[in-house]
N, CA, C and O of each residue as an XYZ file, in Angstrom:
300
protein
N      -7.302    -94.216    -10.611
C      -8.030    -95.436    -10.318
C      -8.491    -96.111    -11.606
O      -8.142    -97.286    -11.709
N      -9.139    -95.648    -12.513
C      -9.630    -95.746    -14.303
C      -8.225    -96.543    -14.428
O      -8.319    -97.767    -14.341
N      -6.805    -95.941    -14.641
C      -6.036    -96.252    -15.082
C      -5.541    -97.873    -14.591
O      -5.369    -98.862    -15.303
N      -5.421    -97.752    -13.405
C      -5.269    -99.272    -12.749
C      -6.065   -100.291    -13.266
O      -5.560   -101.243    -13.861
N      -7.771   -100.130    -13.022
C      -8.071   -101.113    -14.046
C      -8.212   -101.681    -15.125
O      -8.664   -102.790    -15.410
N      -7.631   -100.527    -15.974
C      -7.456   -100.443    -17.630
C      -6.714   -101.383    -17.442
O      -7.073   -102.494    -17.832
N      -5.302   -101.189    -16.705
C      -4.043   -102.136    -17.117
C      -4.072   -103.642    -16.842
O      -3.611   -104.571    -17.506
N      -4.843   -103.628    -15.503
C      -5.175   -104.587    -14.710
C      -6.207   -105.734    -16.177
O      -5.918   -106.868    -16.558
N      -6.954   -105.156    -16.473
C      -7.539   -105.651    -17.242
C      -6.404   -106.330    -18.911
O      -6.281   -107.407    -19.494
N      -5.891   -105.087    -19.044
C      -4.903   -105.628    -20.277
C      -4.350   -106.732    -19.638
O      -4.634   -107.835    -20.105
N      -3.465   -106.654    -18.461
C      -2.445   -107.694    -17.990
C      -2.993   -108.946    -17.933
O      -2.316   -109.967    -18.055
N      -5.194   -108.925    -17.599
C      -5.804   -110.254    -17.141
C      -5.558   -110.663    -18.687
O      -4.966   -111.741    -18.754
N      -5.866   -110.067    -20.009
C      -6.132   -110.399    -20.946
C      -5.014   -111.154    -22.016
O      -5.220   -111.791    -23.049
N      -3.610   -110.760    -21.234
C      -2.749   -110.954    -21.701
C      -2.111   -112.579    -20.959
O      -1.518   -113.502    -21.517
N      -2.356   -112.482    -20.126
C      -1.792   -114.148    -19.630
C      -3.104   -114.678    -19.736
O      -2.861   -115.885    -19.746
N      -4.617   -114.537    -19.840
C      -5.554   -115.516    -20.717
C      -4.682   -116.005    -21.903
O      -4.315   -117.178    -21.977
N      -4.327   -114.961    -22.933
C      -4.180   -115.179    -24.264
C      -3.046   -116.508    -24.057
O      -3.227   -117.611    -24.574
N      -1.983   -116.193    -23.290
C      -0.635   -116.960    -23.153
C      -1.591   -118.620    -22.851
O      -1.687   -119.646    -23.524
N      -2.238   -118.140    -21.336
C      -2.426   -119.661    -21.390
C      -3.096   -120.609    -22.500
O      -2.805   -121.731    -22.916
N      -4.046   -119.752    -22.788
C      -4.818   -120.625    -23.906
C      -4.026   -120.979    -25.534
O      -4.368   -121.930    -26.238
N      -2.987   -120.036    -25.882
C      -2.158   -120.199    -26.299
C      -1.231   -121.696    -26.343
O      -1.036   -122.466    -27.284
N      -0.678   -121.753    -24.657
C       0.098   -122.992    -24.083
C      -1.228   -124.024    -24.504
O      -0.890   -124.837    -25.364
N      -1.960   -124.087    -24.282
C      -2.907   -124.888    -24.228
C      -3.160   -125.863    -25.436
O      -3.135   -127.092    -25.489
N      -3.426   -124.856    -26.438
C      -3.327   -125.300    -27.874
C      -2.290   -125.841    -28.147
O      -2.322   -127.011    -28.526
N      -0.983   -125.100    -28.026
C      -0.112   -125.990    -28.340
C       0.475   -127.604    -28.015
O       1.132   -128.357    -28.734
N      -0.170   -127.821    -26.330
C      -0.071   -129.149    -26.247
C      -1.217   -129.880    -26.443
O      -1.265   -130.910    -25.771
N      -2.348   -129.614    -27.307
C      -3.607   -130.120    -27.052
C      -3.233   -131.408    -28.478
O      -3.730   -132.531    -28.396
N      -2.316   -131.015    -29.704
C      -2.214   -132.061    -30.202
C      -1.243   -133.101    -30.045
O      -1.187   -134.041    -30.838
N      -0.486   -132.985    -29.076
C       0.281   -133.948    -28.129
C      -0.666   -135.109    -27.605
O      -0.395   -136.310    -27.603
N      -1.748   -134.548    -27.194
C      -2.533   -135.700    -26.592
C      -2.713   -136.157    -27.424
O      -2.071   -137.181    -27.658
N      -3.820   -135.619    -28.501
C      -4.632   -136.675    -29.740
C      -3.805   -137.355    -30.166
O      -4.284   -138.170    -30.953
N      -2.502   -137.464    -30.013
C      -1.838   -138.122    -31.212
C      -1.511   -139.478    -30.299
O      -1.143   -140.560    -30.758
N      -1.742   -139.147    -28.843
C      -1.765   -140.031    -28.113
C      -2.593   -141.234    -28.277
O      -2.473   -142.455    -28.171
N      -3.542   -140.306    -28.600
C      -5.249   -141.291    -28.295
C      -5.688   -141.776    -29.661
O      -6.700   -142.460    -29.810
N      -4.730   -141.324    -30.861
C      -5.167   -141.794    -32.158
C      -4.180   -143.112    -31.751
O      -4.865   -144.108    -31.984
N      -2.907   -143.511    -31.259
C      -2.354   -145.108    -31.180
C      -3.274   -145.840    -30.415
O      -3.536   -146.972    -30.820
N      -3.847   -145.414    -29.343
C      -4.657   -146.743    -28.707
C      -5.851   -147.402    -29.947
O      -6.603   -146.777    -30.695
N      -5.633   -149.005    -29.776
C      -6.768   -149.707    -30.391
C      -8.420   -149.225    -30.020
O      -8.838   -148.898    -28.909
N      -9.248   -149.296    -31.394
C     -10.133   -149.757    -31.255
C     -11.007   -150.572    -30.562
O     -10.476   -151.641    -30.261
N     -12.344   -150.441    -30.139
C     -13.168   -151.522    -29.446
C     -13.736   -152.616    -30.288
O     -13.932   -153.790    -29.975
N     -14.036   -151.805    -31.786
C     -14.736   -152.660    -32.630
C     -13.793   -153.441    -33.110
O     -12.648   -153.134    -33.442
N     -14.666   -155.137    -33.147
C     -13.646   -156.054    -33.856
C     -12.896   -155.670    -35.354
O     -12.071   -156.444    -35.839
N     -13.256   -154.459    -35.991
C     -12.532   -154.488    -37.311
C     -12.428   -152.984    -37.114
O     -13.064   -152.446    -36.208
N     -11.814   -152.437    -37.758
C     -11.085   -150.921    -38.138
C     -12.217   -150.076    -38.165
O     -12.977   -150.416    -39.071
N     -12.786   -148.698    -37.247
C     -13.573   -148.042    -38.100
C     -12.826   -146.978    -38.920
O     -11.794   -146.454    -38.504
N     -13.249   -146.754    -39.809
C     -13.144   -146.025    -40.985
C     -14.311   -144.682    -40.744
O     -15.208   -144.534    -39.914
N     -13.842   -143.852    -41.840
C     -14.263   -142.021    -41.495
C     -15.859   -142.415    -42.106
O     -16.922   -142.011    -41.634
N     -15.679   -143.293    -43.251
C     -16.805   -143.585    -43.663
C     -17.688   -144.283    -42.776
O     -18.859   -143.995    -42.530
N     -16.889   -145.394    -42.242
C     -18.112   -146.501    -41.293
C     -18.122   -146.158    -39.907
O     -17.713   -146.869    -38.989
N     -18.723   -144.779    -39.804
C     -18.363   -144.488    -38.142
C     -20.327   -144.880    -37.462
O     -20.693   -144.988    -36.292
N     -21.052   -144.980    -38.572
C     -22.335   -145.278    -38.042
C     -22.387   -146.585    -38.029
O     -23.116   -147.145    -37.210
N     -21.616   -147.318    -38.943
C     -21.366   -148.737    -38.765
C     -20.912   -148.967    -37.377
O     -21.583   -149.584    -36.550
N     -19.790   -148.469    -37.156
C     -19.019   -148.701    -35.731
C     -20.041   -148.260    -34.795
O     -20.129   -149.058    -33.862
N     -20.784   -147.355    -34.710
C     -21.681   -146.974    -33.784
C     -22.458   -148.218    -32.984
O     -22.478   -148.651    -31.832
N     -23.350   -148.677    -34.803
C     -24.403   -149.525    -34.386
C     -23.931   -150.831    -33.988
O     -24.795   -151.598    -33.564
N     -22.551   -151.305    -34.046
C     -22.311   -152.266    -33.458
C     -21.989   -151.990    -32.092
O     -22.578   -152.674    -31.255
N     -21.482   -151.453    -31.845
C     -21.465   -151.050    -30.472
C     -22.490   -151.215    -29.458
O     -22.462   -151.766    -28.358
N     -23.564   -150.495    -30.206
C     -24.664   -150.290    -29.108
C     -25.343   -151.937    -29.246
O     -25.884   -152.451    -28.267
N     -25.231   -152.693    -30.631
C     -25.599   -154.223    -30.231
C     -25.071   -154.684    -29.325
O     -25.608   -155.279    -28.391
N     -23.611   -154.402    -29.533
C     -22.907   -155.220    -28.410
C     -23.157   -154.820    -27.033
O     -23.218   -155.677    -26.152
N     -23.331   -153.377    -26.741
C     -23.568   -153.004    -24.937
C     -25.254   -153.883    -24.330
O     -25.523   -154.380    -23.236
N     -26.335   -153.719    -25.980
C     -27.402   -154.032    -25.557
C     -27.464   -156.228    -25.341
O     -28.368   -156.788    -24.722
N     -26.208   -157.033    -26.072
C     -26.260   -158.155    -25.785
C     -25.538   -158.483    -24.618
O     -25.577   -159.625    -24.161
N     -24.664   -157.274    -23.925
C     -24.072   -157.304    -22.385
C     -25.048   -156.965    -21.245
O     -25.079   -157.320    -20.067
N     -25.920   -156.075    -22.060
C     -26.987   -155.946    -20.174
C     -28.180   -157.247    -20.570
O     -28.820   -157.678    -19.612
N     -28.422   -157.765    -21.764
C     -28.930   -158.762    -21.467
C     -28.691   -159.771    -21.130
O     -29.665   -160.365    -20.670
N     -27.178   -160.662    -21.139
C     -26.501   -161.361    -20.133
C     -26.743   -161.426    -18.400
O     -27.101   -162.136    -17.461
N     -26.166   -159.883    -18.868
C     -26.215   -159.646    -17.078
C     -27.616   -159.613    -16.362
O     -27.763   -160.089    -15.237
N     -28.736   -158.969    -17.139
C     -30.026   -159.417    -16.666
C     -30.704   -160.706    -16.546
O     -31.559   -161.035    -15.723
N     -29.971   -161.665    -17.892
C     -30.472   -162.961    -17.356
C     -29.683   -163.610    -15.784
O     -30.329   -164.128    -14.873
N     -28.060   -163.401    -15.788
C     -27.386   -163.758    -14.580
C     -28.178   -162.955    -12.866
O     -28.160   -163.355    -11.702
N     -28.645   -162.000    -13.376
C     -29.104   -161.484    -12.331
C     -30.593   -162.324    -12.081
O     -30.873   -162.430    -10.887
N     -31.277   -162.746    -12.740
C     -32.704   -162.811    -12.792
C     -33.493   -161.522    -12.929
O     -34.502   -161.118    -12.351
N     -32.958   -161.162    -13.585
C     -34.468   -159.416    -13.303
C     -34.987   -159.560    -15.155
O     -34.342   -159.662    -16.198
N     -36.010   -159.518    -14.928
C     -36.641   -159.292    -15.796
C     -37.061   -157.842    -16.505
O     -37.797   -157.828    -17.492
């Protein structure tokens, strides 16, 4: 009985390893996907200007709910 779950256990440990294995290997298939889609910000962010890109962002979401709050009337 010991013995069964010894193996049982190797065998779980061994197709974990495989899948996560498979996994990795297509995981940079995607990114390379998601590095061609454009940007939101009107200009390029850069590794350097990623707090730049940030803070425009959040201007821009915060001059969209104030639109929409004036169209709505809510104060």
């Amino acid at each position: 009985m010991r013995y069964l779950v010894i193996v049982a256990l190797i065998a779980g440990g061994v197709i974990f390893f495989r899948q996560q294995t498979t996994q990795k290997a297509e995981a940079p298939k995607k990114t390379a996907q998601v590095a061609t889609q454009p940007t939101l910000t009107p200009r390029p962010a850069s590794e350097h200007d990623w707090a730049k890109a940030a803070i425009d962002r959040t201007n821009e979401v915060r001059r969209q709910v104030k639109r929409e709050r004036a169209s709505n009337e809510v104060p």
